[in-house]
Backbone as CSV, one residue per row, in Angstrom:
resi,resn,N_x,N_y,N_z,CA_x,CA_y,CA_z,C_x,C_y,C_z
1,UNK,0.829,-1.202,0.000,0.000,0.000,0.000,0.872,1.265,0.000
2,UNK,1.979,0.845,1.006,2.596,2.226,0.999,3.391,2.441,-0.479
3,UNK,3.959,1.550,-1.334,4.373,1.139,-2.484,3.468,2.255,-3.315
4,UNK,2.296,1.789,-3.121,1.175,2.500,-4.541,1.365,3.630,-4.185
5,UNK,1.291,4.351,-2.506,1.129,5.727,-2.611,2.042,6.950,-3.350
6,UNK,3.437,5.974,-2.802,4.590,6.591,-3.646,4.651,6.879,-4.693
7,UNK,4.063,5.453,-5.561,3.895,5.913,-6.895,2.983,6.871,-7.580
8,UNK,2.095,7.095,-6.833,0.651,7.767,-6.915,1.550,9.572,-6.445
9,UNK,2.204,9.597,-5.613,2.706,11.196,-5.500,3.532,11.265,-6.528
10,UNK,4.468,10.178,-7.116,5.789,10.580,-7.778,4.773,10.823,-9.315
11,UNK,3.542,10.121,-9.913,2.773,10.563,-10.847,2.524,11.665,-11.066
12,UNK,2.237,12.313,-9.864,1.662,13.539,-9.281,2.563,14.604,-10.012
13,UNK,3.593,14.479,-8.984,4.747,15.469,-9.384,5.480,15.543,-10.508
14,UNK,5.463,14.626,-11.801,6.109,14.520,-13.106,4.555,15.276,-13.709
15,UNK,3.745,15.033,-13.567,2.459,16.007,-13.944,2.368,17.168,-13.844
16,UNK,2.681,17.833,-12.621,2.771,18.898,-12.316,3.918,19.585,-12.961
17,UNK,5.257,19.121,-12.901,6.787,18.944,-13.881,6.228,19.687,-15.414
18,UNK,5.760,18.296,-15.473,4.774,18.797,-17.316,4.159,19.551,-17.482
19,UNK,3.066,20.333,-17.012,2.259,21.221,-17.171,2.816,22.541,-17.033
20,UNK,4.110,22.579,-15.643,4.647,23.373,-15.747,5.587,24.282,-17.049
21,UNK,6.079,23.011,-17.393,7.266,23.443,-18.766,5.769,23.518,-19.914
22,UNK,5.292,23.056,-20.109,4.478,23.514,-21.153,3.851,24.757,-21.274
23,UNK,3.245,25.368,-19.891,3.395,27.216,-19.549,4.429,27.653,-19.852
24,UNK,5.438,27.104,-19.449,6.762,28.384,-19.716,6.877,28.440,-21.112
25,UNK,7.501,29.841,-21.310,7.794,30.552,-22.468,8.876,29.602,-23.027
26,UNK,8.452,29.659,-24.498,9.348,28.397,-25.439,10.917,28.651,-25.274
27,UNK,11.278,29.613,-25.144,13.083,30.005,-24.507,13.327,30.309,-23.377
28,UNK,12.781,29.777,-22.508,12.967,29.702,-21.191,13.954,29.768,-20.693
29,UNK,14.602,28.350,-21.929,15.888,27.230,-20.954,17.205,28.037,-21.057
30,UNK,17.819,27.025,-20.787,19.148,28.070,-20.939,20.198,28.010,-22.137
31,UNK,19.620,27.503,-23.225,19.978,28.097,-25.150,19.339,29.869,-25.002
32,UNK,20.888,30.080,-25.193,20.684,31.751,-25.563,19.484,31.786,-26.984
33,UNK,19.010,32.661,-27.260,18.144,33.132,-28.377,18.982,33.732,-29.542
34,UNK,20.052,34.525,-28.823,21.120,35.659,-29.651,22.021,34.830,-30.296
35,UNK,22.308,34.358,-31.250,23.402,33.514,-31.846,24.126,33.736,-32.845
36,UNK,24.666,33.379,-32.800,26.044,33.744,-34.200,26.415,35.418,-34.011
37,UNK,26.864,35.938,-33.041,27.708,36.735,-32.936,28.863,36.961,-33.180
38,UNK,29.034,38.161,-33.996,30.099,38.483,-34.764,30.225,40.061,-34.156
39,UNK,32.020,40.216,-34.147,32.217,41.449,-33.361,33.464,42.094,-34.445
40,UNK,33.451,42.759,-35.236,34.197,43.017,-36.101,34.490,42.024,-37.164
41,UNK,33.812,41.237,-37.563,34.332,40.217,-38.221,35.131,38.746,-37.218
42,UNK,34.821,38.613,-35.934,35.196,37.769,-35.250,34.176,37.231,-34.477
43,UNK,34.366,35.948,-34.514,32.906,35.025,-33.607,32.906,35.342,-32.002
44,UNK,32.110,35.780,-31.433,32.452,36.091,-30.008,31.306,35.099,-29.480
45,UNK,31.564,34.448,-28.436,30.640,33.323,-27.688,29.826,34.330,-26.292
46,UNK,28.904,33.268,-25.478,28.530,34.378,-24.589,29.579,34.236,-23.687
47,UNK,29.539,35.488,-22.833,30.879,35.712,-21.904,31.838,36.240,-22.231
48,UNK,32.241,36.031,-23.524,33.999,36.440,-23.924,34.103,38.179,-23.464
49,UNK,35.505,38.181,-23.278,36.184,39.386,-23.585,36.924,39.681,-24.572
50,UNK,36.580,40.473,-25.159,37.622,40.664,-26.899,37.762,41.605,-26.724
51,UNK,39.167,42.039,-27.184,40.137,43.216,-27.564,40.327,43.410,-28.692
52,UNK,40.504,45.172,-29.166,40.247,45.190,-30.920,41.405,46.303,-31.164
53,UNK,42.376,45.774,-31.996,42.540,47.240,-32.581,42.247,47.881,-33.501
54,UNK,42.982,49.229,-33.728,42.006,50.205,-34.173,42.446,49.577,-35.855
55,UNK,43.293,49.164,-36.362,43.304,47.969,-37.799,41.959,47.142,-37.590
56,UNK,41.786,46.485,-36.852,40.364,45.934,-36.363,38.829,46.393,-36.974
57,UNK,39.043,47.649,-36.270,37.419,48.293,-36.793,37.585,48.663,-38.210
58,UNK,36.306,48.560,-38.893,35.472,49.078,-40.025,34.659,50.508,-39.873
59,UNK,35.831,51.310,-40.672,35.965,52.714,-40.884,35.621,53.333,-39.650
60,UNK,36.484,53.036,-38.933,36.894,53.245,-37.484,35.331,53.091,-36.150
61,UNK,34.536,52.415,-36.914,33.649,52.174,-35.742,33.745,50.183,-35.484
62,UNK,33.185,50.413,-34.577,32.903,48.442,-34.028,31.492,48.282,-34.797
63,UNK,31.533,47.318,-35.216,30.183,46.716,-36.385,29.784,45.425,-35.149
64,UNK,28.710,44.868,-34.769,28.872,43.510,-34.502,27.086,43.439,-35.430
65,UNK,26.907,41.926,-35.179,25.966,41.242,-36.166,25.692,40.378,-35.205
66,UNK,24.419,39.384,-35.401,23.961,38.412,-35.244,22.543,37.751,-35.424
67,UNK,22.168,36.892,-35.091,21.032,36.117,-35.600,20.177,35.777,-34.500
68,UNK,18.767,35.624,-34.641,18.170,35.251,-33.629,17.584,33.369,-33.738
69,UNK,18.173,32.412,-33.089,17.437,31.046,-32.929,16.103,31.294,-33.589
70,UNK,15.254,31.834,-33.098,13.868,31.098,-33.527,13.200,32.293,-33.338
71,UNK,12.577,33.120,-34.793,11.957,34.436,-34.472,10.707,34.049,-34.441
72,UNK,9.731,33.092,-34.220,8.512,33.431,-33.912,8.035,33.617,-32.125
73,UNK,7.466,34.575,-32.502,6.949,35.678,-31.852,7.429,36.714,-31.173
74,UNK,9.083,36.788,-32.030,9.726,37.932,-31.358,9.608,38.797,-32.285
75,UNK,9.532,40.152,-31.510,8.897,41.386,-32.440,9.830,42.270,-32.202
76,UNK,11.235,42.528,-31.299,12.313,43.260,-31.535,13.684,42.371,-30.704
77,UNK,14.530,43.220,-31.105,16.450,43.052,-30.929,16.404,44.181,-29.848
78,UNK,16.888,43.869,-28.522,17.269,45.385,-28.005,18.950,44.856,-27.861
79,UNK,19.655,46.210,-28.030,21.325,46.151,-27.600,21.849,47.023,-26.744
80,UNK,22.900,46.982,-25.919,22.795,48.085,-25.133,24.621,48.108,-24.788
81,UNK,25.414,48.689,-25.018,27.269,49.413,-24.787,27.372,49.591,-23.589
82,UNK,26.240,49.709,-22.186,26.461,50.603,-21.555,26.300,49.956,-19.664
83,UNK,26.542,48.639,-20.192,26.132,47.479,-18.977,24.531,47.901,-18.745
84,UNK,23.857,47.711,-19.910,22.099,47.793,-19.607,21.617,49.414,-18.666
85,UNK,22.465,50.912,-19.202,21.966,51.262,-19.026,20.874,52.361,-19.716
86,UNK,21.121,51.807,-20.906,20.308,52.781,-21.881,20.277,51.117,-22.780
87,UNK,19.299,51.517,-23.184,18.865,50.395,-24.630,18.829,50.807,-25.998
88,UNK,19.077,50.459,-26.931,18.315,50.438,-28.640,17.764,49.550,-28.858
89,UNK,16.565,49.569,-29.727,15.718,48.888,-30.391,16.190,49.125,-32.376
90,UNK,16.794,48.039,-32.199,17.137,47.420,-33.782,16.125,47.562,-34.817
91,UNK,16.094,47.947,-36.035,15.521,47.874,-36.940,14.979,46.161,-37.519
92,UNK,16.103,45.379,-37.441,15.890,44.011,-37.419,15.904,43.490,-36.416
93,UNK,15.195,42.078,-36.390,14.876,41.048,-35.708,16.203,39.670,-35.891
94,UNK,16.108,39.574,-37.166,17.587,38.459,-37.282,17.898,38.410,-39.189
95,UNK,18.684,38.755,-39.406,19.875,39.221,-38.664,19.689,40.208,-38.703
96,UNK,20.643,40.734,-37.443,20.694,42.680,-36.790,22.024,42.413,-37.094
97,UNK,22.029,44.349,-36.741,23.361,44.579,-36.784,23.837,46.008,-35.860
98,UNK,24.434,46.315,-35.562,24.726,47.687,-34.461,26.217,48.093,-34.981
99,UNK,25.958,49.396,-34.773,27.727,49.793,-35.125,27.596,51.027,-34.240
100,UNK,29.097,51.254,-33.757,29.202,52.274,-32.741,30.646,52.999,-33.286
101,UNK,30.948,54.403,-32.809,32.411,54.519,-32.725,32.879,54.438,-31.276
102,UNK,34.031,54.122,-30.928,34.601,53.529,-29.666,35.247,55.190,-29.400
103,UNK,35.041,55.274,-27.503,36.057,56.742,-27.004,36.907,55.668,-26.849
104,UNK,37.647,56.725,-26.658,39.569,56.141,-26.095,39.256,56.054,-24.511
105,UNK,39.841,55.017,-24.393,40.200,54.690,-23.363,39.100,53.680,-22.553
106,UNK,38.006,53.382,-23.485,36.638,53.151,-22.998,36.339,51.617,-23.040
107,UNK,35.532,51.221,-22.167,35.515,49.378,-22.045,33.725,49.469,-22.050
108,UNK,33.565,48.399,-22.999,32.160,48.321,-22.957,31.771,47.013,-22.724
109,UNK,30.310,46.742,-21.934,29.847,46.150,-21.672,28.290,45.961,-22.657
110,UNK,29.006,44.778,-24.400,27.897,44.571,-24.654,26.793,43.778,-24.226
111,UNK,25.250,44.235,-23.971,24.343,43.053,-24.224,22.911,43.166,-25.103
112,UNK,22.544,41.953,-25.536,21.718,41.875,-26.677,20.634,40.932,-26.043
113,UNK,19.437,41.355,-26.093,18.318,40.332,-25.723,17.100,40.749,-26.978
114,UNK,16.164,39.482,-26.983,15.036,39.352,-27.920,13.671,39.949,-26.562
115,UNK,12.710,40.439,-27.906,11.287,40.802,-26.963,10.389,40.108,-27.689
116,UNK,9.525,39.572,-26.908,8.342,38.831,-27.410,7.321,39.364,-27.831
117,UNK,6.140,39.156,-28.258,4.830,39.753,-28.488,4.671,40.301,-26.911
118,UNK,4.289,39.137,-25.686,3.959,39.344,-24.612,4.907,40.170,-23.834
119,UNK,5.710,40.598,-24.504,6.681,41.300,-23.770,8.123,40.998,-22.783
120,UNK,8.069,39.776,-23.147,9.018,38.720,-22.615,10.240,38.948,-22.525
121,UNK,11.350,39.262,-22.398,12.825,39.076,-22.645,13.515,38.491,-22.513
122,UNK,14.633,37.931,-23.470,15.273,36.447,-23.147,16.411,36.445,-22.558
123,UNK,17.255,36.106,-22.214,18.431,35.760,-21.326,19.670,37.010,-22.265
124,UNK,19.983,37.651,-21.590,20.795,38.815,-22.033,22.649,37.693,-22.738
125,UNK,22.707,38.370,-24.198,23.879,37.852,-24.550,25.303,38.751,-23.947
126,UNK,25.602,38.336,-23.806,27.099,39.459,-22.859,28.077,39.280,-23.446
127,UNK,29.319,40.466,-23.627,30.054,40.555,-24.352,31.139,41.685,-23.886
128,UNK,32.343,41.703,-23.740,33.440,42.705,-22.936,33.892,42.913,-24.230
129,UNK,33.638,44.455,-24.813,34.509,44.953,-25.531,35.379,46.277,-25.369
130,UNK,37.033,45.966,-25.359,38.088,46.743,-25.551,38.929,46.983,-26.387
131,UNK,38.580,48.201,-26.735,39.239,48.805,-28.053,40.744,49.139,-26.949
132,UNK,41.705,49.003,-28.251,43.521,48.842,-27.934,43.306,50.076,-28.692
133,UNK,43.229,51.433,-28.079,43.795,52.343,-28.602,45.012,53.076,-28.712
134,UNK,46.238,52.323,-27.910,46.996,53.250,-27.076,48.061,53.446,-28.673
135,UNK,48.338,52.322,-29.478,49.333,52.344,-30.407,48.751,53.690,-31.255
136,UNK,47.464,53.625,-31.533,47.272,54.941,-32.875,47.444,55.896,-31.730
137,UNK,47.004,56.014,-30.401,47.203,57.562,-30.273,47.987,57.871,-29.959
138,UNK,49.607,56.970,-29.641,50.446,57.479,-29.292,51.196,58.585,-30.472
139,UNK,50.490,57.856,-31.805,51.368,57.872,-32.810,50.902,59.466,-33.144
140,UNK,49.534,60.115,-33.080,49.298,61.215,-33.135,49.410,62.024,-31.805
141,UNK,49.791,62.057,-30.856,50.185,62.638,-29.705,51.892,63.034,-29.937
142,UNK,52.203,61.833,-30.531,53.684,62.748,-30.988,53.793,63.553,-32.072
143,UNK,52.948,63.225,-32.860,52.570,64.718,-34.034,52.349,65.945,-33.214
144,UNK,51.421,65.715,-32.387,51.053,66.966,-31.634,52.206,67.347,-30.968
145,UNK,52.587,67.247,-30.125,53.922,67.472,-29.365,54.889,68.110,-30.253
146,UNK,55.588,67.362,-31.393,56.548,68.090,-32.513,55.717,69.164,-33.017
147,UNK,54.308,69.395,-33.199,53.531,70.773,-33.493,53.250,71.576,-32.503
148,UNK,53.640,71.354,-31.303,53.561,71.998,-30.508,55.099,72.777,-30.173
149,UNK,55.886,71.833,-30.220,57.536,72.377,-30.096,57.552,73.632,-31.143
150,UNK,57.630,73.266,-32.297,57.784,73.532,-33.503,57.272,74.728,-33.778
151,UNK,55.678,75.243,-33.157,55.114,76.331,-33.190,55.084,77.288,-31.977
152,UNK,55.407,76.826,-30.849,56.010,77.816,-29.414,57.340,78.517,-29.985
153,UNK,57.809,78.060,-31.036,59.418,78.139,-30.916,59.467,79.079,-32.458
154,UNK,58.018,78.931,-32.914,57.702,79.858,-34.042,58.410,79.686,-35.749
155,UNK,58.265,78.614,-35.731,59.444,77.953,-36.953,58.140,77.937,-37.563
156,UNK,57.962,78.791,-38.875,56.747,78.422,-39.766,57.070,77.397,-40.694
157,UNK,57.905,77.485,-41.228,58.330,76.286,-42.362,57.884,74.964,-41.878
158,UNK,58.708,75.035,-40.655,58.601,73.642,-40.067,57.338,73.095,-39.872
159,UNK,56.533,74.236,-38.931,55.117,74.262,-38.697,54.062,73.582,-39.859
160,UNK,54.625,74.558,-41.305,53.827,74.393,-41.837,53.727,72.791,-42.920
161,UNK,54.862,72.159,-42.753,55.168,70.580,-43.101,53.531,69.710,-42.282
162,UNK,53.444,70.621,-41.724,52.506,68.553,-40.629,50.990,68.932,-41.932
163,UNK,51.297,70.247,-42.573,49.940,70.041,-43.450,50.048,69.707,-44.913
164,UNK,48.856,68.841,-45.186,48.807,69.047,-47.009,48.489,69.824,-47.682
165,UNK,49.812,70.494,-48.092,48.832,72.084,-48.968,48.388,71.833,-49.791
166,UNK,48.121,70.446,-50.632,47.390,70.539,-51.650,46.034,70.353,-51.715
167,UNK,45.558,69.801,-50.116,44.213,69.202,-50.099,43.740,70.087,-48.690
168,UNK,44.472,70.633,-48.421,43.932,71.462,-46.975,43.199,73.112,-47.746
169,UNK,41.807,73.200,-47.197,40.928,73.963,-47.454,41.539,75.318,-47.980
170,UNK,41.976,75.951,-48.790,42.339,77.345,-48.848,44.016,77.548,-47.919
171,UNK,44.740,76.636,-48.240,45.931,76.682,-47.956,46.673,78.079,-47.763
172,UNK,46.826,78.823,-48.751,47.441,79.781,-48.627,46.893,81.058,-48.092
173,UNK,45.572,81.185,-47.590,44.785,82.020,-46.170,45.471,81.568,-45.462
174,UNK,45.251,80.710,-44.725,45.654,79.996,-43.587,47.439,80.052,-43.472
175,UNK,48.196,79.797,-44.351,49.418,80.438,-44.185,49.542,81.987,-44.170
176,UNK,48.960,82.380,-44.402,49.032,84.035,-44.238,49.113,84.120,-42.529
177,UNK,47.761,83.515,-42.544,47.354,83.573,-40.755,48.405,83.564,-39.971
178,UNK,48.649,82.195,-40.090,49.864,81.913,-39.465,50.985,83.038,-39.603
179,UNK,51.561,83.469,-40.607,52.553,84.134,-40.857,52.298,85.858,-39.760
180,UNK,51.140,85.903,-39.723,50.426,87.466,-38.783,50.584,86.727,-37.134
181,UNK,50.328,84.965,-36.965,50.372,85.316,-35.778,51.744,84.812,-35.137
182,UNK,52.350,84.800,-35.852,54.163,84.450,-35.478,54.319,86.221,-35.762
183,UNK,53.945,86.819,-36.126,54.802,88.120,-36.428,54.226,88.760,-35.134
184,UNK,53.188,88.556,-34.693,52.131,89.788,-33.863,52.554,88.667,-32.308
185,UNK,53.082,87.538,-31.974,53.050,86.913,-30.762,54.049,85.904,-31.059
186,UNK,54.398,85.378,-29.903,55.882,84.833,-29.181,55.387,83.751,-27.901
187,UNK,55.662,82.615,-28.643,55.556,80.955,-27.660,54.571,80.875,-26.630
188,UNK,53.192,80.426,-27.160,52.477,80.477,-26.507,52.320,79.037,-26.215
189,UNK,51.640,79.113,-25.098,51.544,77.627,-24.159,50.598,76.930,-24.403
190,UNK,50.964,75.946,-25.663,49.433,75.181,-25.962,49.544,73.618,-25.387
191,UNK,48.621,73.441,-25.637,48.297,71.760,-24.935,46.833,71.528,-25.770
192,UNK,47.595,70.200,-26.519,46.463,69.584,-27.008,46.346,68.163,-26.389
193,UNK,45.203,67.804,-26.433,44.602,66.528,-25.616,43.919,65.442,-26.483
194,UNK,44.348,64.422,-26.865,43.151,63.381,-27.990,42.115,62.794,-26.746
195,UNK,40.907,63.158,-27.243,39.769,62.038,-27.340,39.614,61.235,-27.946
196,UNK,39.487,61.122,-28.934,39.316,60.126,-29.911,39.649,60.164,-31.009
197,UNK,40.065,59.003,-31.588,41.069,58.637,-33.438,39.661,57.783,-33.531
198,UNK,39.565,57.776,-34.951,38.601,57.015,-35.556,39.253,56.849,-36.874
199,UNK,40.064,55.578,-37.255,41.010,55.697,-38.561,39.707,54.795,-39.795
200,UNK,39.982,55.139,-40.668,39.149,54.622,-41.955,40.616,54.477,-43.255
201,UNK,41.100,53.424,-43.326,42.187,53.341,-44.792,42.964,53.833,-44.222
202,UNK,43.276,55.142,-44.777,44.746,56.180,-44.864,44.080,57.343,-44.308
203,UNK,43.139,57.686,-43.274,42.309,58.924,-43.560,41.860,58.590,-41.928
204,UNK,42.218,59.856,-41.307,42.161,59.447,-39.587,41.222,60.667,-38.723
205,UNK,40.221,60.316,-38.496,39.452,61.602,-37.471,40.350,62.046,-36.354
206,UNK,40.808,62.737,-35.765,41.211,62.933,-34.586,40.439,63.891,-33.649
207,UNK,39.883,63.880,-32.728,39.074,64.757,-31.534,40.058,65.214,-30.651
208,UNK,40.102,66.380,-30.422,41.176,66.747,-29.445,40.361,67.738,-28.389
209,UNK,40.606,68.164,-27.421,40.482,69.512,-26.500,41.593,69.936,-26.552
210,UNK,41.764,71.127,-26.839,43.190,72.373,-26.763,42.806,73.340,-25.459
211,UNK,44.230,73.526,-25.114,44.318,75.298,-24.476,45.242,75.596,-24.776
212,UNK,45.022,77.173,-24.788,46.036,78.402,-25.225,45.972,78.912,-24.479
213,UNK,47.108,78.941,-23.507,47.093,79.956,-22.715,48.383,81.167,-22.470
214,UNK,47.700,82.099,-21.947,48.716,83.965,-22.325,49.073,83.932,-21.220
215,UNK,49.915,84.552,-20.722,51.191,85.317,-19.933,50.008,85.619,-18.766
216,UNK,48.867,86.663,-18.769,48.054,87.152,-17.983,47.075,86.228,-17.600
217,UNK,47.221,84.478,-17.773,46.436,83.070,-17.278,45.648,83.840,-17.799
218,UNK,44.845,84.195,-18.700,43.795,83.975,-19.489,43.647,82.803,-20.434
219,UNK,42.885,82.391,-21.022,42.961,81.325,-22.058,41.864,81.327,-24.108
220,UNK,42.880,80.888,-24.624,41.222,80.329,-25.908,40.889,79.187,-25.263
221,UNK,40.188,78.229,-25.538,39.971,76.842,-25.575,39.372,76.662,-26.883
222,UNK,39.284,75.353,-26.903,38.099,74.240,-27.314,37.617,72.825,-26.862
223,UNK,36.951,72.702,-27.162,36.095,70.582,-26.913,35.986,69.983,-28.242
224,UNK,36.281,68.892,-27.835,36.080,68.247,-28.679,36.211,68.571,-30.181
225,UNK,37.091,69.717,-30.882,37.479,69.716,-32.056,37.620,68.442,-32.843
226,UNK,37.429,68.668,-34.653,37.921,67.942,-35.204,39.635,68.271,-36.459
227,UNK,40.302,67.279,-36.087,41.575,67.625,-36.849,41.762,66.284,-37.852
228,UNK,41.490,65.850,-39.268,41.577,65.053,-40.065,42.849,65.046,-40.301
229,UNK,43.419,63.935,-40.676,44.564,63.252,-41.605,44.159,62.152,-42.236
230,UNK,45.266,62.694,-43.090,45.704,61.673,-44.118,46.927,61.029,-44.289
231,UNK,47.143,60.283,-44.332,48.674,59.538,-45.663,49.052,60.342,-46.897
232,UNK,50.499,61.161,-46.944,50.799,61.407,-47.944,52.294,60.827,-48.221
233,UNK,52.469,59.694,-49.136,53.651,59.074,-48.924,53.665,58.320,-48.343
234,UNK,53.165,57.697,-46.652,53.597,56.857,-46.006,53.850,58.087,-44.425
235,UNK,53.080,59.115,-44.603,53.243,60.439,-43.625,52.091,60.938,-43.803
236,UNK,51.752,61.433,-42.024,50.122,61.692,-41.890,50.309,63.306,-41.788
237,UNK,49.574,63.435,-42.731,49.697,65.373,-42.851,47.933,66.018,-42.613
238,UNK,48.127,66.934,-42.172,46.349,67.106,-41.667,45.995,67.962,-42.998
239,UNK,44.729,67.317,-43.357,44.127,68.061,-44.350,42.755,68.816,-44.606
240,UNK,42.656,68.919,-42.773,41.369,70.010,-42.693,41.507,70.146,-40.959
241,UNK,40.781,71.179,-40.366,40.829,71.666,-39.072,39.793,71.960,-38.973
242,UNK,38.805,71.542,-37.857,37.367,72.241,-37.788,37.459,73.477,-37.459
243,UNK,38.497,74.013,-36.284,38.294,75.150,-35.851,39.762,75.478,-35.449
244,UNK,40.528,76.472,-36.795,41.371,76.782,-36.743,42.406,77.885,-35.841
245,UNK,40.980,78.317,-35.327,41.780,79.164,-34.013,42.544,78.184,-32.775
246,UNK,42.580,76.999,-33.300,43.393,76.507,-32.378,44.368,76.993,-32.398
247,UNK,45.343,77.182,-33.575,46.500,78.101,-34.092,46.682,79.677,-34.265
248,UNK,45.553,80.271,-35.148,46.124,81.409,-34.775,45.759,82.667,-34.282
249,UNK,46.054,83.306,-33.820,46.077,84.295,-33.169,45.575,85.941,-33.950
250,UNK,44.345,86.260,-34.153,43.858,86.884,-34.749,44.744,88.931,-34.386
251,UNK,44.573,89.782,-35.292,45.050,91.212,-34.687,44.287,91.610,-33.540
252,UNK,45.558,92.026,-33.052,45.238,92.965,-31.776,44.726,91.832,-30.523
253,UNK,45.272,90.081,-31.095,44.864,89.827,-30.265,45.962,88.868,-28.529
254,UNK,47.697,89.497,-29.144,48.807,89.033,-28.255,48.493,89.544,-27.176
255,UNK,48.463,88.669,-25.957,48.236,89.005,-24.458,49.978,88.431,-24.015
256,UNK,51.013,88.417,-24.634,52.514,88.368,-23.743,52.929,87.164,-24.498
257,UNK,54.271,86.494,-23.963,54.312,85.142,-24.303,54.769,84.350,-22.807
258,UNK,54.668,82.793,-23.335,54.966,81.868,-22.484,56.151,80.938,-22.966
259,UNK,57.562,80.734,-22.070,58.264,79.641,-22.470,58.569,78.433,-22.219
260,UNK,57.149,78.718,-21.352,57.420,77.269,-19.755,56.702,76.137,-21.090
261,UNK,57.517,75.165,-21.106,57.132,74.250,-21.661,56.210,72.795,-20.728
């Protein structure tokens, strides 16, 4: 007797077992939904940490892709850079795709989940991405630096080498400029700062913050400027400036000089 009862609860409970999983939502289990992830052209699994350099990205942003297991009844892709704290909603369902440009110095925490009709969300895909920026920006931080020597110290010739005069906007204005503010002022104390390189081929965004600062601690600034290069030869020469008062120094406008380097 006691035999049957056992069997009579253990019936019980594989019933209850069953009915249960047949309520739950068809991706319940633990098969991700998000599959075939691709992170620049590289398979990334869930969990990984991948490192990219800036040869790596496609025209200097991170591309990733992937596919969804089984789209019925999913009605969006959300993705999110930011360890889930802001979301996007994808245009596609499977295959998606997301592209970002990377800051310097910055570590992201991708994740990607599916939404259901009912509003469901499936098990978040996770992903550590670090962009290796340090090789490109060292390489334009020492441009800056030799343009910085080079123009405290008021050498126009020299100065005027880091540009392409053949492709830089109205070249010979802009050397004039220059030529008024080496004549009208004497080694001023600049400091430029990269935010961000975004390279595409031979052809490189650079973001910088500058200061200029005068004898009387006054200052110019800027944020976030843009300074382009290019490859000419096998040598990166800038061939546009968003905002050229980084350099020069308009009339009437020398406040002293500085030699403190």
């Amino acid at each position: 007797m006691k035999t049957k009862n056992n069997l009579n609860k253990l019936f019980l409970l594989l019933s209850l077992i069953s009915v249960i999983f047949f309520f739950l939502p068809s991706h319940s289990n633990a098969e991700l939904i998000i599959q075939e992830v691709m992170i620049c052209g590289r398979k990334v699994n869930n969990g990984d940490k991948i490192t990219l350099r800036y040869k790596d990205l496609e025209e200097g942003q991170i591309k990733i892709s992937g596919k969804v297991l089984d789209t019925k009844d999913i009605v969006a892709v959300e993705v999110s850079i930011d360890s889930a704290n802001t979301w996007i909603k994808l245009d596609k369902v499977s295959p998606w795709e997301y592209e970002f440009i990377p800051k310097t110095g910055s570590e992201y925490t991708f994740l990607a989940h599916t939404i259901s009709k009912d509003g469901t969300k499936s098990h978040n895909f996770i992903a550590i991405i670090q962009p290796d920026t340090q090789e490109l920006i060292s390489t334009f931080d020492g441009i800056f630096k030799e343009m910085r020597d080079v123009y405290i110290d008021e050498r126009l010739r020299e100065f005027l080498e880091f540009f392409d005069r053949e492709s830089y906007p109205n070249f010979v204005a802009f050397k004039e400029n220059m030529e008024n503010t080496f004549d009208q002022s004497s080694n001023f104390n600049l400091k430029i700062s990269i935010r961000n390189v975004s390279l595409d081929g031979d052809t490189a965004l650079v973001r910088v913050d500058w200061i200029k600062t005068y004898e009387d601690v006054s200052r110019d600034t800027g944020y976030n400027n843009i300074i382009r290069f290019h490859k000419v030869n096998g040598v990166w020469k800038i061939f546009d400036i968003e905002d050229e008062k980084n350099f020069i120094v308009g009339t009437g406008t020398f406040r002293g000089n500085i030699t403190d380097r």
